[in-house]
C-alpha angles and dihedrals in degrees: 000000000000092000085053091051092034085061092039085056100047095054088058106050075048078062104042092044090131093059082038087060106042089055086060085053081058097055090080100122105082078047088059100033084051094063091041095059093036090067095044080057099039086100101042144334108290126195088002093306130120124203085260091040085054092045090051094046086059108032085057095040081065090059108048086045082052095047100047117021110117136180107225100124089062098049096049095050085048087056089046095046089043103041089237089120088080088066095054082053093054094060119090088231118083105266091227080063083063082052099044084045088062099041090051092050087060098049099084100046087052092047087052096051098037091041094083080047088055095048093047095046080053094050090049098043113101121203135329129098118017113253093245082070098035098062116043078046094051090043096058087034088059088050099051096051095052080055098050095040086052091047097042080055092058097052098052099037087050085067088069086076080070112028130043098247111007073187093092084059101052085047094061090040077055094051102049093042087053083078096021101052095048100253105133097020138024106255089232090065088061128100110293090249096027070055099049100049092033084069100065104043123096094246078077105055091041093061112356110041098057088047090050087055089043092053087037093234082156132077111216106266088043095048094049087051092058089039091051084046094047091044086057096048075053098051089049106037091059093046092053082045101064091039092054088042079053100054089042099058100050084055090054100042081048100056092022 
């Protein structure tokens, strides 16, 4: 079923390849945050980063933001606004599979695209971890955060069945990952304390974490540990997703 939808979806973003196209024009900040920071380390490393350990971080967070941005919120507040979530219901598959199915058709025009980032953040990347453990890391890191960006979605799109846009949410969910992730700013440049409990939130391991495999900031023992602790916000995310899906969908076949 998923394989049959994965292949449906992928013919249309085939389709749509000029609006395919026009969303990577939109991916522009790490670019500008990469030359911002380039130029605060252009005299020397700051917060541990050199200018081609700056290019790297970048460079990679492109490329996981390539690799595992979906679009699932907006589609499910589109089927709650416009009533096509009943036909979804309707299917005997679960209608989060139709989701998943979208997400997945996507995946390998991202990988093609984000594949030359990846190989540039490598090449500027000094030191650290040996590439035999970067990039199986970096790999299931990826994974996991595709899981827990599609489970956080659902969450929050699951609170349309009781707001209006549940839109505005993920906005503001947008707006406070853009510093905790790891998106604008290495978390290491954070506030010792803003630092400690940013790296356990799931704004991390949906962004960071996989860029600092990729970059092999960790040795392996510590790098197993973050991957063990990113693979339970995945268990549970997804747990509270489909909870949150249940309850959801009560309140909409009781009001449909």
């Amino acid at each position: 079923m998923i394989r049959t939808l994965a292949r449906i979806r992928f013919a249309e973003v085939l389709a749509w390849r000029t609006e395919f196209l026009l969303w990577l024009m939109t991916l522009t900040m790490p670019l500008i945050m990469l030359a911002l920071w380039r130029a605060v380390t252009r005299d020397g490393a700051f917060g541990g980063y050199t200018s081609s350990d700056i290019t790297a971080y970048f460079l990679g967070v492109l490329a996981v933001v390539l690799i595992t941005e979906c679009n699932l919120v907006w589609n499910l507040n589109e089927d709650l606004r416009t009533g096509e979530l009943s036909f979804w219901l309707l299917k005997p598959a679960h209608p989060l599979i139709n989701y998943l199915a979208i997400t997945l058709a996507e995946v390998p025009a991202r990988l093609l695209v984000a594949a030359p980032v990846v190989i540039a953040a490598l090449l500027q990347s000094t030191g650290g971890a040996p590439l035999a453990q970067r990039l199986p890391s970096f790999a299931l890191a990826l994974v996991l955060a595709l899981g827990i960006n599609q489970a956080i979605q659902i969450i929050i799109g699951c609170l349309g069945f009781w707001i209006s846009r549940s839109i505005m949410v993920f906005k503001l969910y947008e707006t406070v990952g853009s510093v905790l992730s790891g998106y604008l700013v290495p978390l290491s440049f954070l506030p010792g304390a803003m630092a400690d409990v940013a790296a356990y939130l799931p704004f991390r391991f949906v962004l960071s974490l996989p860029v600092e495999m990729l970059l092999g900031r960790h040795d392996a023992a510590t790098a197993a540990y973050w991957l063990a602790v990113q693979a339970l916000m995945f268990v549970v995310l997804n747990a509270l997703a489909l909870w949150t899906w249940k309850l959801g969908v009560r309140r909409y076949a009781a009001y449909g």
